[in-house]
N, C-alpha and C positions, 0 to 999 in steps of 0.2 A: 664522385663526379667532379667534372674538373671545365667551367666556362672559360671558353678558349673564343680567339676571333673569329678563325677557322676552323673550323674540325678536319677539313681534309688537308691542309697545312702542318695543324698539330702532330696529327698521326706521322705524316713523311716525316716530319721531325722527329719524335718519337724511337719510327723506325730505326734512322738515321744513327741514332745516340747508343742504340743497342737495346732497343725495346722490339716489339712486333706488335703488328696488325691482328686482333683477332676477327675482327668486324670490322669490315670499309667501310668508308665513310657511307651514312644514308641518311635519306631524307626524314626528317620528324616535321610535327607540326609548326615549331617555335624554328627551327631552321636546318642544320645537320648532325649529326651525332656518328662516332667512332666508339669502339671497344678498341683497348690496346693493352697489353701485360710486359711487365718490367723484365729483367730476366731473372728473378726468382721467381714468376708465375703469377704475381699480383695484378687481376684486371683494375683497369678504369675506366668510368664511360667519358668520351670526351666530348663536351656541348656546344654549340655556337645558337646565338641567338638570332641569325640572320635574317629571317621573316619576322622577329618583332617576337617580344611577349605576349603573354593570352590577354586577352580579356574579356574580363566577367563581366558581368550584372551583380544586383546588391545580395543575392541569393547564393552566388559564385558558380553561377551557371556559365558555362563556356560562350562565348559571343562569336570571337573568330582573334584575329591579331592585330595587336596594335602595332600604329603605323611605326617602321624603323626609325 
C-alpha cells in the first residue's frame, strides 16, 4: 500500500508512466483507494486519506473520522 494525496491523481499518473488501472479509484471509509499494477504485473493498493483518519475509543472501537 502506498498513502498518496490523491488516489485518483496517483493512479492517472501511474497509468500515464506505463502502469494500469486495475481498480478505479473508490470510495473507502478514510477517503479513496485505487488498485494499480506495474508492467510486470505487481498490484498496489493506492490510499489517500481525504475524509480524515479513524477514530477510536480506548477499547479501538471505531467512532467515525477525525476531522481533516
Amino acid at each position: 500500500d502506498f498513502l498518496v494525496n490523491s488516489a485518483d491523481l496517483a493512479a492517472d499518473r501511474f497509468a500515464a508512466v506505463g502502469g494500469r488501472v486495475v481498480v478505479p479509484p473508490f470510495e473507502i471509509q478514510i477517503g479513496r483507494a485505487a488498485v494499480v499494477a506495474d508492467p510486470w504485473g505487481n498490484q498496489y493498493v493506492l490510499l489517500d486519506m481525504s475524509k480524515g483518519a479513524l477514530l477510536t475509543d480506548e477499547k479501538g472501537n471505531i467512532l467515525g473520522n477525525q476531522p481533516v
